[in-house]
C-alpha positions in Angstrom: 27.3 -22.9 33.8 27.0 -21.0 30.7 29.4 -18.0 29.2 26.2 -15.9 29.4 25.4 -16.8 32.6 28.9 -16.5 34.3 29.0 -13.1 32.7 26.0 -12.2 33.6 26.6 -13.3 37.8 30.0 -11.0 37.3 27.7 -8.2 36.3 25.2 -8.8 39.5 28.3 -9.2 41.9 29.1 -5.9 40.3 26.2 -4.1 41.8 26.4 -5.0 45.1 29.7 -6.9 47.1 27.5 -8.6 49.1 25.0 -10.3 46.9 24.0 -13.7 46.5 23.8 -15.3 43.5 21.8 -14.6 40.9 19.4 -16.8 41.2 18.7 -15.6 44.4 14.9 -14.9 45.7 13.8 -11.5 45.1 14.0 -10.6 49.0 18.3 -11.0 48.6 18.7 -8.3 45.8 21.2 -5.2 45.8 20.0 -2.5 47.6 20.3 -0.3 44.7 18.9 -2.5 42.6 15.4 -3.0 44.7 15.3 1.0 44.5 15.5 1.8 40.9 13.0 -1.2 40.3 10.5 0.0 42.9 10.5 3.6 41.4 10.2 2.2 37.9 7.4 0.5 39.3 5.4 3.5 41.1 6.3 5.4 37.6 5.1 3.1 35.5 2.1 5.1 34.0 4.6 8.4 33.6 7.3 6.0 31.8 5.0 4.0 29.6 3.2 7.6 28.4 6.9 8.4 27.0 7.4 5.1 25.4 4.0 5.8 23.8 5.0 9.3 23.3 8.5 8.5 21.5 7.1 5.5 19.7 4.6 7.8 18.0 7.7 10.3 17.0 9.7 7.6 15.7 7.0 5.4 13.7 5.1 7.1 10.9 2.3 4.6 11.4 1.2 4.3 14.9 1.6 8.1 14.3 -1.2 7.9 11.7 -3.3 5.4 13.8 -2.9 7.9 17.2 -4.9 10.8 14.9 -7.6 8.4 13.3 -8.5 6.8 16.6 -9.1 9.2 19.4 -9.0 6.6 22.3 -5.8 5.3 20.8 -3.5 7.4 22.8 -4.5 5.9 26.3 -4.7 2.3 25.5 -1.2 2.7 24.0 -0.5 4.6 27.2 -1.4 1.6 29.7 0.2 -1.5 27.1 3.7 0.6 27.7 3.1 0.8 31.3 2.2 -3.2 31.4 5.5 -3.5 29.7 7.6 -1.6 32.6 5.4 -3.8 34.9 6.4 -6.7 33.2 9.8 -5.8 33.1 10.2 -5.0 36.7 8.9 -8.1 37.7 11.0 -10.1 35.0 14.2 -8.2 36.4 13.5 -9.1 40.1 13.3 -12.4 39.2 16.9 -12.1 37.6 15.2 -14.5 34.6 13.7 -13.5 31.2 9.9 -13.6 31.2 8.1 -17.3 30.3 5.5 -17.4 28.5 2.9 -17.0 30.6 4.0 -13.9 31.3 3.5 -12.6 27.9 0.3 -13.0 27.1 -0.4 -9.1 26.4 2.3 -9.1 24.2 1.0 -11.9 21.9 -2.7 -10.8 22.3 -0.7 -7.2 21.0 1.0 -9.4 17.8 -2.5 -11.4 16.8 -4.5 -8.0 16.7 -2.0 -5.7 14.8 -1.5 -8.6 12.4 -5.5 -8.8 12.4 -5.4 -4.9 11.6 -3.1 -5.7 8.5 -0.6 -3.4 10.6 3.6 -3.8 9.5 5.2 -5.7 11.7 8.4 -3.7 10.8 6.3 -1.0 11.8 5.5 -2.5 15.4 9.2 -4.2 16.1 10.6 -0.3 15.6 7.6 1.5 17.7 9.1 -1.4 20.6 12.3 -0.6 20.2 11.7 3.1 20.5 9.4 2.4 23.9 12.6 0.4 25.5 14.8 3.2 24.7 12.9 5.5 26.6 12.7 2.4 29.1 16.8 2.0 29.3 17.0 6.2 30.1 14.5 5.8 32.7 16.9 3.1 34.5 20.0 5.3 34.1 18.3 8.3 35.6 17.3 6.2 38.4 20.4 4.5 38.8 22.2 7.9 39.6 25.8 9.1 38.3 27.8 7.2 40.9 29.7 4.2 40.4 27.0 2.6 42.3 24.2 3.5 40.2 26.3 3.2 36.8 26.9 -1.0 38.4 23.3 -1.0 38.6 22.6 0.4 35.3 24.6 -2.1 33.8 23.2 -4.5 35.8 19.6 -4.0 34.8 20.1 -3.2 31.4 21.1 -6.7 31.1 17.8 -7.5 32.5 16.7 -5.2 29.8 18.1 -6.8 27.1 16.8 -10.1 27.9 13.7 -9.1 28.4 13.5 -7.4 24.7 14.8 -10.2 23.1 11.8 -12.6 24.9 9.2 -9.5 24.3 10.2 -10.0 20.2 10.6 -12.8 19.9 6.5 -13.3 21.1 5.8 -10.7 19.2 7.1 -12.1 16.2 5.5 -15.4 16.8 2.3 -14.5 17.5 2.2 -12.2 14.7 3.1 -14.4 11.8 1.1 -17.0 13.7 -2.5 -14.6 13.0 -1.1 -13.6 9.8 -1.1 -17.2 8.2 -4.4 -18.0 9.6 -5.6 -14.2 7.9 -3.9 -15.3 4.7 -6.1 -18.4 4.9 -8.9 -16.4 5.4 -8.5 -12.9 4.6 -8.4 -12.7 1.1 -11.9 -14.3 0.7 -13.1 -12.2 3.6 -12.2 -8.9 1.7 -13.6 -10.1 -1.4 -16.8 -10.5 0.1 -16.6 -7.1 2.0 -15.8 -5.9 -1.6 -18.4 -6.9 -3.5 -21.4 -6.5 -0.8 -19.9 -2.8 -0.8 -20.3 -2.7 -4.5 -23.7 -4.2 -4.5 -25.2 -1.9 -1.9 -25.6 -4.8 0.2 -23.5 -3.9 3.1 -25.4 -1.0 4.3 -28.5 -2.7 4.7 -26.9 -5.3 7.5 -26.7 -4.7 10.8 -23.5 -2.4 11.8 -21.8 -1.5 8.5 -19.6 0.9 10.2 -18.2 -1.4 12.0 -17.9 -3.8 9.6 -16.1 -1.3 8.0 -14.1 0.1 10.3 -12.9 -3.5 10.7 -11.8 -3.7 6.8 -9.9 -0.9 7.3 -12.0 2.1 6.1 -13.0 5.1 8.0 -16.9 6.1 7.3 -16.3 9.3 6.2 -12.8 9.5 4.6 -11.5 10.5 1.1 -10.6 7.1 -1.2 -8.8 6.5 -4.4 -9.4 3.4 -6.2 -7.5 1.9 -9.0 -7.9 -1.6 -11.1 -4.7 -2.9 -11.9 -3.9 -5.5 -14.5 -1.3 -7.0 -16.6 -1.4 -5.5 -20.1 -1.6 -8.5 -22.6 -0.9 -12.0 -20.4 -3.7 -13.8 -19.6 -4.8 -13.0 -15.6 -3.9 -16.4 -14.4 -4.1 -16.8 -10.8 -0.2 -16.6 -10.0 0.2 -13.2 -11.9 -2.2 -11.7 -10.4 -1.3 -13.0 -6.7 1.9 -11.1 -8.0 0.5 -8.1 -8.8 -1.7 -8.0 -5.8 1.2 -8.4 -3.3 3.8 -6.1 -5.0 0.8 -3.7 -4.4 -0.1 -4.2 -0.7 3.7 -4.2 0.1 4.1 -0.7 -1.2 0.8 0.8 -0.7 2.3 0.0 3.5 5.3 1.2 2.3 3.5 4.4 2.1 1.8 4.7 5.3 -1.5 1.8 4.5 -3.2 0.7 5.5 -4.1 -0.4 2.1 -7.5 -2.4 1.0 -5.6 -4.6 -2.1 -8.1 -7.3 -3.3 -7.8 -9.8 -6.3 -11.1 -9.3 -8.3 -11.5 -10.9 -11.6 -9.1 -10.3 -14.1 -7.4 -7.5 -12.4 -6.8 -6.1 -8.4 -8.6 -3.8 -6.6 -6.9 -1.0 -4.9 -8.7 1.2 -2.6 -6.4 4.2 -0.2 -7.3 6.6 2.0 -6.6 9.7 0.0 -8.0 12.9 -1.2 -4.7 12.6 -4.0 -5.1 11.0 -6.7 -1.4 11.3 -7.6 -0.4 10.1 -4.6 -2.2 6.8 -5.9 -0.9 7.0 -9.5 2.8 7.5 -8.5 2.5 4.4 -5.9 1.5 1.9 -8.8 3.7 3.5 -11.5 6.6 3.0 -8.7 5.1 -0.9 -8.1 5.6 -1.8 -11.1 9.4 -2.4 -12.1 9.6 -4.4 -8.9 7.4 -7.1 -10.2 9.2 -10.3 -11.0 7.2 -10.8 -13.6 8.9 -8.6 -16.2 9.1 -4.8 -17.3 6.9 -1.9 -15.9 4.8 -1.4 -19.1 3.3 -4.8 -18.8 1.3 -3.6 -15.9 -1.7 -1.2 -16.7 -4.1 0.5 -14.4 -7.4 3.1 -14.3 -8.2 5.4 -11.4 -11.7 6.7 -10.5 -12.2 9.3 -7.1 -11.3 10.8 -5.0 -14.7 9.3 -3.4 -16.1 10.9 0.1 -16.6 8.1 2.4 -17.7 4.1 1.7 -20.7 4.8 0.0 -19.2 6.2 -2.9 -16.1 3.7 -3.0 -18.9 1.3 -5.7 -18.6 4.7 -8.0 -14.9 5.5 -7.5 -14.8 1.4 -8.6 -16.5 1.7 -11.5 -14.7 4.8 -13.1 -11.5 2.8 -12.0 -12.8 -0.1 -14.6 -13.5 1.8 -17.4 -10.2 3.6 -17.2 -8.5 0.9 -17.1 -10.6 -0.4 -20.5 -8.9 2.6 -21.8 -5.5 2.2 -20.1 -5.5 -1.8 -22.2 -5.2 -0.1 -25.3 -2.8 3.0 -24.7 -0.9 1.5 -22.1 -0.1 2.5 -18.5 -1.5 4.4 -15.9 -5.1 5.8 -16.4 -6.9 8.3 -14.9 -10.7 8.4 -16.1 -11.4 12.3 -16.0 -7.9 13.1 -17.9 -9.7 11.0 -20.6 -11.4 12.7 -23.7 -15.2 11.9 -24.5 -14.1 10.6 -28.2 -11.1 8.7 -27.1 -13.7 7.1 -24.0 -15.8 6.0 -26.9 -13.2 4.5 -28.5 -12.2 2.6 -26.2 -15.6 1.4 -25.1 -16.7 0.4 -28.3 -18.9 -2.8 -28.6 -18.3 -5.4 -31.6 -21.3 -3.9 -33.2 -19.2 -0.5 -32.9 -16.5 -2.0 -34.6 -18.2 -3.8 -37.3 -19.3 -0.7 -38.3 -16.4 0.8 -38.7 -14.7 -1.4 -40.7 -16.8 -1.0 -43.9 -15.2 2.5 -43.7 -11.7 1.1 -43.3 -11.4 -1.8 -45.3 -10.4 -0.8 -48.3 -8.0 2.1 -46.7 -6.3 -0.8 -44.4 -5.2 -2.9 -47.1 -4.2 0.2 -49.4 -2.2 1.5 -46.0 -0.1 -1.6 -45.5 1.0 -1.3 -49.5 1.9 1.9 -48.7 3.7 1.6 -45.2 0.9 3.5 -43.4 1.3 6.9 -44.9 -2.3 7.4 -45.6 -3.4 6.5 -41.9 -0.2 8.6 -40.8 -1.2 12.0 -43.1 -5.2 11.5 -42.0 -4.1 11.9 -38.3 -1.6 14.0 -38.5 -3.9 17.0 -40.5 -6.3 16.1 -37.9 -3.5 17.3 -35.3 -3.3 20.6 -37.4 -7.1 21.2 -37.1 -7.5 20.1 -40.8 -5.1 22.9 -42.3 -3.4 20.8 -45.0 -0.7 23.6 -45.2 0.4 23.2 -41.5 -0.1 19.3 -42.2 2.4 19.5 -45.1 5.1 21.4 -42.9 4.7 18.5 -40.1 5.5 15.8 -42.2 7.9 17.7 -44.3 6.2 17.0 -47.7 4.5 19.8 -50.2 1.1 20.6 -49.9 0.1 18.5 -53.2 1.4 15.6 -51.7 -0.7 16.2 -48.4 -3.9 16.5 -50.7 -3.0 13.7 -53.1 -3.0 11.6 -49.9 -6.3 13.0 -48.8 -8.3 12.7 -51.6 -7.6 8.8 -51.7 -8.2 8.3 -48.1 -11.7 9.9 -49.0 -11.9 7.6 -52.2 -11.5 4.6 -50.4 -13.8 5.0 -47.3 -16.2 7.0 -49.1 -15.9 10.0 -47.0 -15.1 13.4 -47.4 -11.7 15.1 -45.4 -13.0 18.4 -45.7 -16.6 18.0 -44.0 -16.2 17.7 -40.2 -19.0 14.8 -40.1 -17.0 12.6 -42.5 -13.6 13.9 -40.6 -15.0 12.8 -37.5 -16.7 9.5 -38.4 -13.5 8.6 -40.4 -11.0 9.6 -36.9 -13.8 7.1 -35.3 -13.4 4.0 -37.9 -9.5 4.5 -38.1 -9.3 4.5 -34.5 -11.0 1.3 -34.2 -8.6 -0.5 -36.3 -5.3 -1.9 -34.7 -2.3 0.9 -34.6 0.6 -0.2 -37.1 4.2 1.0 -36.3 5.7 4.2 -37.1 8.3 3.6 -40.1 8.1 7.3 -41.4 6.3 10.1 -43.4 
């Protein structure tokens, strides 16, 4: 016989002088015992509704699933119950419960894991239920020395049964989740593009297609496109980025709709916020293996109202994030300004263009350490007062002119008509930024 088992048979004797072994039949157990179990037993709907109850207290996120899904409350209700049925039965046995006994519980672990819900999540919101479970024995037990020998007794039972509850839990969760990482990925890609496309609302049962994807018909949604900043979007960088995402996006509360899509991920939260989704990827992005935070770039489009408009929310998450490539980090389309938009969604043809203006300036800048590029922009800053430019940079007015007049001699175009001033800003913003080395 085991150390386990002898200590727990010492803890059974303890209950009741005159019992039989543990291993008894369930007719031979402690008086005591047989009473707290049968009153767990006809309470079982009142004790499971305050496992529910203090699970939803405890765990943030079956907290935000209770008040998103109105029937959630009793079929959470009736799986804690089954669980002080299960345990009742397991304890009058004396014997942790086989597997056969625990179907629920894995059927519980495939669907949560099926739902994209944490595990961490779902292993605290159980251990919160059995706490409530373990006060429920005690009160029964009674105060006496009686009832604290049965408490001790059947907490025991209690323990075992936890362990054998989690450990199917676990199993059958990591089980689903493997066969969804097989799966899953492609799955929401295809959700993902039919929703772009238009083509999901025209098959049968989109909201429930949807509602299986994770989204809610008629909720707010944030989207961002994330991407690495210069490194080529190779397939392992972006598997990086797209899991650093999803593990903090449930971090936050999720569930999160993270796809790989092209050269960049998609990122799509419930959230009226857009903040809320800025801050998440600015936070993401030092825990990447992959290196520094200002690798990673991102645009932002929404806050979209419902699935419908997720395909516009995508696109204005795109063309921030063409303008987040060039200025670096975290992009949010309508904090953009029309001319630097432009810019930044210039075509080749757009470029071309410009550099017949800048040419000749480029080459003259480099000879000069870029103070001709530096002066245009910085009397552009000081609405084209060549006075206020002069105190900026510290030099004498002269100077600020000199400069001026040669950045209008070699691009052809005059610094003191706003058409040229503008056209010129355009062309020199085209051109690749040098470093700041001075005035």
């Amino acid at each position: 016989m085991s150390r386990s088992q002898r200590a727990r048979d010492r803890i059974w004797a303890s209950a009741d002088a005159t019992l039989e072994s543990p291993r008894s039949p369930v007719g031979e157990q402690p008086a005591a015992t047989a009473r707290v179990l049968a009153a767990l037993e006809r309470r079982a709907a009142d004790v499971g509704r305050a496992m529910a109850d203090s699970a939803c207290e405890r765990v943030p996120a079956i907290a935000r699933v209770k008040s998103l899904d109105d029937a959630f409350s009793g079929r959470f209700d009736r799986l804690c119950a089954e669980h002080v049925l299960a345990f009742v039965s397991s304890a009058r046995l004396r014997r942790p419960p086989d597997e056969t006994e625990l179907e629920f519980v894995r059927e519980l672990g495939a669907r949560r894991a099926q739902d994209l819900f944490p595990l961490e999540s779902l292993m605290r919101g159980l251990r919160a239920g059995h706490r409530v479970l373990w006060s429920a024995i005690v009160a029964e037990a009674g105060p006496d020395a009686e009832g604290h020998a049965t408490a001790v007794a059947l907490t025991d039972c209690l323990i075992d049964y936890t362990d054998a509850v989690s450990c199917e839990l676990e199993r059958s969760y990591a089980e689903r989740q493997q066969a969804l990482a097989r799966t899953g990925e492609l799955a929401q890609r295809e959700f993902f593009e039919e929703t772009l496309s238009g083509r999901l609302f025209a098959r049968e049962d989109p909201a429930g297609r949807a509602a299986t994807a994770g989204f809610v018909p008629d909720a707010h949604y944030v989207v961002a496109a994330v991407a690495w900043r210069t490194e080529p979007a190779d397939r392992a960088g972006l598997e990086l980025l797209r899991a650093a995402l999803q593990r903090r996006a449930w971090a936050d509360g999720g569930p999160p709709f993270v796809v790989a899509r092209g050269e960049h991920v998609i990122v799509v939260i419930a959230s009226r916020r857009i903040s809320q989704v800025t801050d998440m990827i600015r936070s993401t992005a030092p825990t990447i293996e992959k290196g520094s935070a200002n690798q990673v770039v991102a645009g932002v489009g929404g806050p979209c109202r419902g699935l419908s408009e997720v395909p516009r929310g995508c696109e204005e998450a795109l063309l921030a994030l063409r303008h987040a490539r060039g200025v670096g980090g975290v992009v949010v389309l309508d904090d953009v300004s029309v001319f630097d938009y432009l810019l930044s969604s210039a075509d080749p043809t757009a470029r071309r263009l410009s550099s017949r203006r800048t040419d000749a300036l480029r080459v003259r800048d480099e000879r000069e350490d870029g103070t001709l590029t530096r002066t245009f922009a910085a009397y552009i800053d000081c609405d084209l007062n060549v006075v206020r430019t002069a105190k900026v940079l510290g030099l004498h007015a002269n100077t600020v002119r000199h400069r001026l007049t040669k950045v209008g001699r070699l691009t052809g175009l005059d610094t003191r008509r706003v058409p040229d001033v503008i056209e010129l800003a355009a062309s020199v913003g085209l051109t690749p930024p040098r470093a700041d080395t001075g005035r």
